[in-house]
TORNURO-86044 format. One record per residue (C-alpha): x, y, z; residue in one letter. Coordinates in pm, whole numbers, plus 32768, in hexadecimal, padded with zeros to 4 digits. Example, Ala and Ser with C-alpha at 12.3 -4.5 7.8 and 13.67 -1.06 7.14 Angstrom:
84CE7E3E830Ca/85577F9682CAs/
END
This chain:
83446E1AAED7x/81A66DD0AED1x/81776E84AFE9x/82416F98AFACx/819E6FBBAE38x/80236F9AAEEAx/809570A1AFF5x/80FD718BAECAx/7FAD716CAE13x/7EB1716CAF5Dx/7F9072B4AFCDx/7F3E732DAE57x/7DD472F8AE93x/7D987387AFA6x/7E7674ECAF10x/7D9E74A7AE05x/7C3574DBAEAEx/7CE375E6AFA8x/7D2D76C1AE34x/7BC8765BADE7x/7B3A76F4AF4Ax/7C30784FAEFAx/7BAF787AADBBx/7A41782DADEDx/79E776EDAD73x/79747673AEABx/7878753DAEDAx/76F67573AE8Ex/7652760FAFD8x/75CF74E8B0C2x/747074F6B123x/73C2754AB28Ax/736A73EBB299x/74B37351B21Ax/7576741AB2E0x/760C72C6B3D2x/774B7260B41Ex/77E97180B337x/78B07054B34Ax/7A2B70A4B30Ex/7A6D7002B1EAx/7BBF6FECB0E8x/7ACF6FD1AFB4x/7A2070F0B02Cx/7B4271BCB092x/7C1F7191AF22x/7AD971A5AE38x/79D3725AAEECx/789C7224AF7Fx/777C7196AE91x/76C47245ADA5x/754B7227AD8Fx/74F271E5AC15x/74167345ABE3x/757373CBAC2Dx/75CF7374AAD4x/75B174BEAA1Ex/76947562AAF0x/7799746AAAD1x/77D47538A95Ax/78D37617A915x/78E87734A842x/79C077B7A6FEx/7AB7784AA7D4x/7ADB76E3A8A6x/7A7E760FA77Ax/7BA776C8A6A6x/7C917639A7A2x/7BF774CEA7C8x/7BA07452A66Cx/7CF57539A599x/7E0874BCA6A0x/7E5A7394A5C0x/7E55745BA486x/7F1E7588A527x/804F748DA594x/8049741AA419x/810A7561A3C4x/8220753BA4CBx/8286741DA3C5x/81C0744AA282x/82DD753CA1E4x/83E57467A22Cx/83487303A1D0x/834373FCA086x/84CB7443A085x/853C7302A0C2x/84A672679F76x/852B73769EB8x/86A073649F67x/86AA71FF9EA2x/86C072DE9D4Cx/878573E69E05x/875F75299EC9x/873376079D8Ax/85CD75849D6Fx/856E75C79EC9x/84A376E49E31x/83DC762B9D8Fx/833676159EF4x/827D77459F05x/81D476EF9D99x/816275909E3Cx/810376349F96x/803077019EC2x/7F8075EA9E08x/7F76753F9F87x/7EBB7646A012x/7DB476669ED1x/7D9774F09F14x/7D317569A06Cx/7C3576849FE7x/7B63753C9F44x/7BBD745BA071x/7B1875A9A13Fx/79E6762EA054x/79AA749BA05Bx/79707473A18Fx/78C375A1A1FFx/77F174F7A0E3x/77D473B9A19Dx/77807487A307x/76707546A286x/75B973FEA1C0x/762B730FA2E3x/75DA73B5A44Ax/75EE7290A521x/7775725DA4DAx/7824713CA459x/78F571D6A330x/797070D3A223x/78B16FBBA2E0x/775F7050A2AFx/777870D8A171x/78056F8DA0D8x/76EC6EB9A185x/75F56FA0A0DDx/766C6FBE9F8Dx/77466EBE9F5Ex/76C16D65A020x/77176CBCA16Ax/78696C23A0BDx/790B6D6FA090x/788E6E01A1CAx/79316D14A2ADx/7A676D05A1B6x/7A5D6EDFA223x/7A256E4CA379x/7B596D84A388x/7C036E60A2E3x/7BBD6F87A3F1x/7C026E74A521x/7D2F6E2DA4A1x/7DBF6F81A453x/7D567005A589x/7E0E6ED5A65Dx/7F406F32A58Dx/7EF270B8A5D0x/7EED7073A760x/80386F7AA731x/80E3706BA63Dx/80AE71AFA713x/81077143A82Cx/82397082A7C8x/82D771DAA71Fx/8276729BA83Fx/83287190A924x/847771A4A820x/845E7341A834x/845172EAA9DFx/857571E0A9F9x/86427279A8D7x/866973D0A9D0x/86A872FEAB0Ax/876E71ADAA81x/875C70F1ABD1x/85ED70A6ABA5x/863A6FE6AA5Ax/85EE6EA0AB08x/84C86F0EAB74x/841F6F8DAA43x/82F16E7FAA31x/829C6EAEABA9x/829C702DAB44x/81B57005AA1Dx/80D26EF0AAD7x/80816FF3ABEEx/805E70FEAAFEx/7F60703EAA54x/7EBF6FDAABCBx/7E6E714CAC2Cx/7DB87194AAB7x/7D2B7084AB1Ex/7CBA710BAC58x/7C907244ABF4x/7B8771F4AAF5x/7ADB7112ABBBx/7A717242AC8Ax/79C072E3AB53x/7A0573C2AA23x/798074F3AABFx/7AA474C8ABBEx/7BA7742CAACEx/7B94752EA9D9x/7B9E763FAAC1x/7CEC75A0AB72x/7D847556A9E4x/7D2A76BEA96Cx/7E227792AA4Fx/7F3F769FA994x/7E977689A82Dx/7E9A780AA839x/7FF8781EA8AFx/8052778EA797x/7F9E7844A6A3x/7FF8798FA75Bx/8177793FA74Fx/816F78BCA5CFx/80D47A19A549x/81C17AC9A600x/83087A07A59Ex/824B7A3DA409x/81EE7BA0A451x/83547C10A4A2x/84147B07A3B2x/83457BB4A2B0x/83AA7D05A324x/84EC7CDCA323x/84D07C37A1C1x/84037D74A144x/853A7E49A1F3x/86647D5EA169x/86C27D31A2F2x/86887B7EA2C4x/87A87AE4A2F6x/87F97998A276x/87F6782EA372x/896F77D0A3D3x/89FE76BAA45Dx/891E75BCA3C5x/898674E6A29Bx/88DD73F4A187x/893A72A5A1AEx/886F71EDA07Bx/8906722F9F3Fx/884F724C9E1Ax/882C70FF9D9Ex/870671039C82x/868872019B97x/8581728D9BB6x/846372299B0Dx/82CD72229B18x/82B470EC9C29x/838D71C79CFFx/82CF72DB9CFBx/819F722C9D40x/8239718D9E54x/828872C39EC2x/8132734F9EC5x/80C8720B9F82x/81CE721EA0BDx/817C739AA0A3x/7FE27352A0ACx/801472DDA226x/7FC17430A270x/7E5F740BA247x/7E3A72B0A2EDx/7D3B72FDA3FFx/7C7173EFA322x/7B447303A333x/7B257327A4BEx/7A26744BA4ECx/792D7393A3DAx/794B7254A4BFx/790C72F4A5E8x/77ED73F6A5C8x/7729737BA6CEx/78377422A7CEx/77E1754DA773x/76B17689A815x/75B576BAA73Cx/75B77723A61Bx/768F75DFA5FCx/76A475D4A494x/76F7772FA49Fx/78017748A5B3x/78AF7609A50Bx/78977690A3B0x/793D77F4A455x/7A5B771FA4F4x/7A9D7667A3C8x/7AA777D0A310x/7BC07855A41Cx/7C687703A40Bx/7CA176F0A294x/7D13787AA2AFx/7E277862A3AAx/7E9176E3A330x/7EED778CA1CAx/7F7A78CCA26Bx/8051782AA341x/80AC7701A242x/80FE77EDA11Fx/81A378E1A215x/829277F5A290x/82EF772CA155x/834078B6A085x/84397910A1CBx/84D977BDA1C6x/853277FAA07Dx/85C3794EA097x/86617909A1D4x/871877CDA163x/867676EFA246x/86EF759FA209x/862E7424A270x/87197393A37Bx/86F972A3A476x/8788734EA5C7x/86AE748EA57Cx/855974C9A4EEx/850F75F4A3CEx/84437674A4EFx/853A7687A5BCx/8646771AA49Dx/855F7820A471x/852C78B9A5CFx/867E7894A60Ax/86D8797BA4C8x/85C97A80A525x/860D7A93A6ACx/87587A1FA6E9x/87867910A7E6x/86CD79A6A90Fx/8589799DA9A4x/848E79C3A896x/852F78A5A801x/851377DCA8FBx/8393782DA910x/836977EDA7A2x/83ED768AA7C2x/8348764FA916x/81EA76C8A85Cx/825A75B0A756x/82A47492A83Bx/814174FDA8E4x/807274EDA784x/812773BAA72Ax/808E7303A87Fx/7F5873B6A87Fx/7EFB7319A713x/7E8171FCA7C0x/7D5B72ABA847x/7CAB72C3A6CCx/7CA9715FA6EBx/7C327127A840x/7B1A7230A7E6x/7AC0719BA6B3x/7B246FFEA6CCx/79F66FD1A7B3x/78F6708AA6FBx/79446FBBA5AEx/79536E61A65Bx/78276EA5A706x/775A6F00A5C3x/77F26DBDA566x/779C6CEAA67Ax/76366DA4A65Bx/761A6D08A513x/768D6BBFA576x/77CA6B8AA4F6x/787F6BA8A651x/783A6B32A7A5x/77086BE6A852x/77FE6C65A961x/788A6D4FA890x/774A6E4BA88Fx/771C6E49AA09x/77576F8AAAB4x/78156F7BAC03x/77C07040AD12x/784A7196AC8Dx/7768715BAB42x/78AE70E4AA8Ax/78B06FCFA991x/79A16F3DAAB1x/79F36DD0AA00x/7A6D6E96A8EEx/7B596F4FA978x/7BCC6E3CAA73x/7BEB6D6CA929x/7CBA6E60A871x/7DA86EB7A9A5x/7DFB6D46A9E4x/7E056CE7A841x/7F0F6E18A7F5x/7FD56DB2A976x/801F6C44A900x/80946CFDA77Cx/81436DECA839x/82066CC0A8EAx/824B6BE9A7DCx/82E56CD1A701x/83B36D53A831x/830A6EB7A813x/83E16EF1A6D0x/83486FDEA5FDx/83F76F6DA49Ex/83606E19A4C6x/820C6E95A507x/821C6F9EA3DEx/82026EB0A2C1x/80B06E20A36Ax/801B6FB4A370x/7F51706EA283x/7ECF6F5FA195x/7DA16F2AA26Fx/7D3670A3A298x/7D6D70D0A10Ex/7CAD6FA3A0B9x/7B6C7026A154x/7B977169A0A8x/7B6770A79F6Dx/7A566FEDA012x/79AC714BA051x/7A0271ED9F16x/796370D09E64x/783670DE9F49x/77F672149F15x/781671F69DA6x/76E871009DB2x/764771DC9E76x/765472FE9DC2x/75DD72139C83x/747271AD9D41x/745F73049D85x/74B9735A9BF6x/736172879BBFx/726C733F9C9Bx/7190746E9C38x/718175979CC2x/70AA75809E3Ex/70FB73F99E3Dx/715373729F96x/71C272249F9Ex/722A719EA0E5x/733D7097A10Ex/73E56FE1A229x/74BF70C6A2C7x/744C720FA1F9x/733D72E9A151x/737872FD9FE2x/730A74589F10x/734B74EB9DEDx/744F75D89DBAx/74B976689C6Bx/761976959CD1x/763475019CD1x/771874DA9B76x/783475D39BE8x/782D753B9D7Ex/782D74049CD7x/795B744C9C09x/7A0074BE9D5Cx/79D7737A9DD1x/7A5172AF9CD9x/7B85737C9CC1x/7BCF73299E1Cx/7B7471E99DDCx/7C5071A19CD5x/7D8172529DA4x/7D2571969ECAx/7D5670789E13x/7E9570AD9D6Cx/7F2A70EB9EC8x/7ECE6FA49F30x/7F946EF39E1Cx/80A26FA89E3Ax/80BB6F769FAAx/80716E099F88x/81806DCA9E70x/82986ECE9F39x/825B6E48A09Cx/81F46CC9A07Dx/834B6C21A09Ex/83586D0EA1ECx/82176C8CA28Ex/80F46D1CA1BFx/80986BC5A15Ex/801E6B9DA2A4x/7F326C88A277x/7ECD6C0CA130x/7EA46AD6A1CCx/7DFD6B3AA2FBx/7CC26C22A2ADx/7C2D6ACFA1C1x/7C4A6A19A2E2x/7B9E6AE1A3B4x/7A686B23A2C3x/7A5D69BFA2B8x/7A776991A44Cx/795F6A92A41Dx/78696A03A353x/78A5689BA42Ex/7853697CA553x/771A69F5A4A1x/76BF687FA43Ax/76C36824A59Dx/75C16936A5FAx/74D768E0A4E2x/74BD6780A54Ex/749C67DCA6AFx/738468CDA657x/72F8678BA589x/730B66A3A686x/728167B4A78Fx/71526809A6BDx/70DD6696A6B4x/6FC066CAA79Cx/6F686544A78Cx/70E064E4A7DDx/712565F3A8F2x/700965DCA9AFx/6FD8646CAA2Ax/712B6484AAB2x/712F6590AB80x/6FD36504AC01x/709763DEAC3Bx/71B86496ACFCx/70BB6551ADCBx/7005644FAE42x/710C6380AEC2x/718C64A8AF54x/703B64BEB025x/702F638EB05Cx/717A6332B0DEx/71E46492B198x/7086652FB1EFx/711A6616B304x/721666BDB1BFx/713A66EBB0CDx/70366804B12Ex/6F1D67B5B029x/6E856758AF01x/6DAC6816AE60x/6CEB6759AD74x/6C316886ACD8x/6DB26941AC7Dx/6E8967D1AC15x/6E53684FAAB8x/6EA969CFAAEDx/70236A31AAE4x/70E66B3AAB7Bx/725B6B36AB15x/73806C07AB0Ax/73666D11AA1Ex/74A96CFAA971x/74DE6B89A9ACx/73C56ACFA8E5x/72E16AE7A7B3x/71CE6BB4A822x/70A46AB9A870x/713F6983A7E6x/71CF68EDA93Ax/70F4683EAA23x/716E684EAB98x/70E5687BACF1x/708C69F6AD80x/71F069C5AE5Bx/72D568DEADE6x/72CD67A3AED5x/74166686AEB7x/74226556AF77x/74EB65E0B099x/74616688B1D1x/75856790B1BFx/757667C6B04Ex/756E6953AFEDx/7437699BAF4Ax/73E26A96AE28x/730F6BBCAEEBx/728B6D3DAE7Fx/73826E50AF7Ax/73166F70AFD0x/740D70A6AF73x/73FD70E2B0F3x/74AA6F80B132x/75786FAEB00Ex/75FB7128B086x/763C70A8B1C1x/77136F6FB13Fx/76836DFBB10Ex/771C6CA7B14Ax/76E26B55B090x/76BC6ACDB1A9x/75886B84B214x/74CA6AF5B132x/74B76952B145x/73BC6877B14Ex/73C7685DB2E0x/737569D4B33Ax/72B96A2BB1E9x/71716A0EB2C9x/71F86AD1B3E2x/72366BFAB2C1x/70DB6BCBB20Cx/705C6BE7B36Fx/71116D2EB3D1x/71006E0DB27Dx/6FEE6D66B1B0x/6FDD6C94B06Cx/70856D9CAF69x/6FDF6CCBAE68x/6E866CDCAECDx/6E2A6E3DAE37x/6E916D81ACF5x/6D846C31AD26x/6C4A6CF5AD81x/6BCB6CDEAC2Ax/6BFF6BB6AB7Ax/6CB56BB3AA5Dx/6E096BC7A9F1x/6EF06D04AACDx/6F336DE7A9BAx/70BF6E29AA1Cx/708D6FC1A9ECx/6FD06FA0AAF9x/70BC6ECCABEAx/71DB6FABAB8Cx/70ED70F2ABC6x/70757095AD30x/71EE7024ADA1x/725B7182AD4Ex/
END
């Protein structure tokens, strides 16, 4: 069963990069004198060769591309949003399903502030980060990492969630894979997985032929349900019927919950302002474009869908989705029908790809910060945040397991996350827009993240942001008190934990930094170390330089810079120990080896290609690291 599911996803792969080739997004053009033959190699083969880092600003993408990575999780919300609506209101009864179009309404001016917010928070935060940044700026390091485990969390669920409803659209049209259904979602989360690891450029450009699909085949089914509504040709949905009764009145709470199962639709609306940084330049301006488009067809298509439900007599069942209901009544059963739902089950997977674009990016502004393991803002060899997205694939596989891949157990857990950093935003930006209510006129005051100036617009943008605020907010309760006897106390539970397991994290690399920074503690041991090392394995250790004992060279993204005191190469009491050495993008084109680089045939290298580091020691002084990172490119 393994194999069969790896053979599925490397045969997906490799169609994968051959639609990349037919399309033109081929691999940068190799060099005259990096033109060799390569090493056949699996890694290689399913991600790609390696990228060199000055490679990075063509690993963006642009509106068109970024429309389709950062709005797929946002776009699946209205294959459900209408009828989460419905089935609320089918507790008071099926006369007040119209009420649904007055509370899609209010949803989608909910998602005007959520947008005009945000293109806010692009434009006055260019580097990215969303919610995380702004809190951390405005707010203090306490509600920044309560945003950031907020966004970690939803976006886990988002990856678990989509791909557990597109798994019960797959099984529920062919039955016999039932049993099945958690192998199905686990290698559907492998190849995003994989297919992110290669890069966003190449991601988004593979994800935008289905996003589109969808969007395409939505409009249309609105476009002609409307015209036959205009021409009194819409028929009515058959062969469904209710089976909840109405079994409360209905009163305020019930609307409000309502509005709160309804507001999934704009989960995921934070996504472009978190990722901004994947964008061409302009970037500020491409993301705040997308997130313009986004907010446009979200509403269109939200609205649309919740006024022809209503007029068609769609109805919230289990064995058939509104969606569904509704192509069926404007087609027939046929073949656009058919694409309509396939277009659905494809949106509902493809959510999951918001999450592995933008579930990186946040943890590593996190672990940047030190409130999460260093690991976490590496780039991998396709300038990825790779331990990110490795992280989130194997974190939503073991959810997807334990709850069996079933969707209704994983709802409950969904949306209180991604609504809780809205109101972490909201209130950011609120304080924000205060400082800048206090400057004058040509003040520029600059903060952590930001550049603060006056603007005499600040009371009414302000006001927008404490509205949304303040609905943000109410959603949260709402879901909380509806949804915690079904599992939203786990969530409640969950995100203080981790802001807790965060700040521990961040406690730990304080007092590391301390202890490092001790000059009179760190250096007599590693004196110590080195000189028993010379003096007990003199034919491993290749020198000691007496003039550089004090200088350190380290790992750019591993250690505090300056504050660790260690040898040029890194030298441990074993003859074949692997040793920490500069590569040359030559070596590292042409594929490298740990074992290449030990303690035994370290001298044979130096000997061959040079000490990398001695450009570095000519002066004395302390390597400035723009400089080491400058003459490795």
């Amino acid at each position: 069963m393994l194999v069969g599911i790896s053979l599925i996803v490397l045969v997906a792969v490799l169609s994968f990069r051959v639609f990349l080739r037919s399309v033109g997004v081929a691999r940068p053009p190799v060099q005259a004198d990096q033109a060799r033959p390569r090493r056949l190699s699996l890694r290689r083969l399913i991600l790609g060769p390696p990228l060199p880092t000055h490679e990075m600003p063509r690993q963006t993408v642009g509106k068109f591309v970024g429309l389709a990575v950062f709005a797929s999780d946002v776009l699946s919300s209205v294959a459900y949003a209408t009828e989460e609506m419905l089935v609320v209101l089918a507790l008071a009864g099926v006369a007040y399903f119209g009420l649904s179009i007055p509370i899609s309404i209010a949803i989608s001016l909910l998602l005007i502030i959520l947008t005009i917010s945000y293109r806010q928070t692009i434009f006055a935060y260019p580097n990215g980060g969303g919610a995380y940044i702004v809190s951390r700026d405005n707010l203090g390091e306490g509600p920044a990492q309560t945003a950031g485990a907020a966004l970690l969390t939803d976006y886990i669920l988002t990856v678990s969630v989509s791909i557990a409803s597109g798994v019960a659209q797959i099984v529920s049209a062919f039955p016999v894979l039932v049993p099945w259904r958690v192998e199905i979602a686990v290698a559907a989360i492998v190849f995003m997985m994989l297919m992110n690891l290669r890069g966003v450029r190449e991601s988004g450009t593979f994800f935008a032929v289905p996003t589109y699909f969808f969007i395409a085949a939505m409009l249309s089914m609105l476009g002609v349900g409307f015209y036959q509504f205009s021409t009194g040709q819409l028929g009515q949905v058959t062969d469904v019927q209710l089976e909840v009764q109405a079994a409360q009145p209905l009163t305020l709470f019930l609307l409000l919950r309502a509005f709160s199962s309804g507001a999934v639709a704009v989960t995921g609306t934070e996504a472009v302002s978190n990722g901004i940084t994947a964008f061409r330049e302009p970037k500020s301006r491409n993301a705040a474009a997308t997130m313009a488009w986004m907010g446009i067809l979200i509403g269109t298509m939200f609205i649309g869908t919740t006024i022809l439900a209503n007029h068609a007599g769609a109805l919230p069942v289990e064995n058939e989705t509104v969606i569904s209901q509704l192509a069926r009544t404007i087609y027939g059963r046929g073949a656009l029908h058919l694409v309509t739902l396939g277009a659905t089950t494809i949106i509902l997977i493809l959510a999951a790809n918001t999450a592995f674009a933008d579930f990186p990016r946040v943890a590593a502004l996190q672990s940047a910060d030190g409130f999460l393991p260093r690991q976490l803002t590496y780039r991998g060899s396709r300038l990825v945040f790779s331990w990110g997205i490795v992280v989130l694939a194997g974190i939503s596989s073991l959810l997807v397991a334990i709850f069996n891949a079933d969707v209704s157990g994983l709802i409950p857990l969904y949306a209180i996350g991604v609504f809780l950093s809205f109101t972490m935003s909201q209130s950011g930006m609120v304080v924000r827009w205060q400082k800048i209510g206090h400057l004058r006129p040509g003040d520029v005051v600059e903060t952590r993240g930001s550049v603060l100036r006056f603007d005499p617009q600040w009371r009414f943008k302000q006001a927008i942001n404490a509205l949304g605020a303040l609905i943000t907010t109410a959603v949260i309760v709402v879901l909380a008190v509806t949804k915690f006897a079904q599992g939203a106390w786990i969530v409640i539970i969950l995100i203080p934990t981790l802001v807790l397991i965060f700040f521990r994290i961040h406690r730990h690399y304080q007092e590391v930094r301390r202890r490092l920074s001790e000059h009179e503690v760190a250096e007599p041991v590693m004196k110590e170390v080195l000189a028993r090392l010379r003096r007990n394995m003199p034919q491993s250790v290749l020198s000691w330089n007496e003039a550089a004992r004090k200088r350190v060279l380290v790992d750019y993204n591993q250690n505090a810079w300056g504050r660790t005191l260690a040898s040029i190469y890194s030298v441990r009491p074993q003859p074949k120990a692997t040793v920490s050495t500069p590569i040359t993008w030559k070596e590292l084109e042409r594929g490298v080896r740990i074992e290449d680089f030990r303690m035994d045939n370290l001298r044979e290298r130096v000997k061959k290609i040079g000490d990398l580091w001695a450009p570095l020691l000519e002066e004395r002084g302390r390597a400035k690291l723009e400089t080491l990172y400058g003459a490795s490119d």
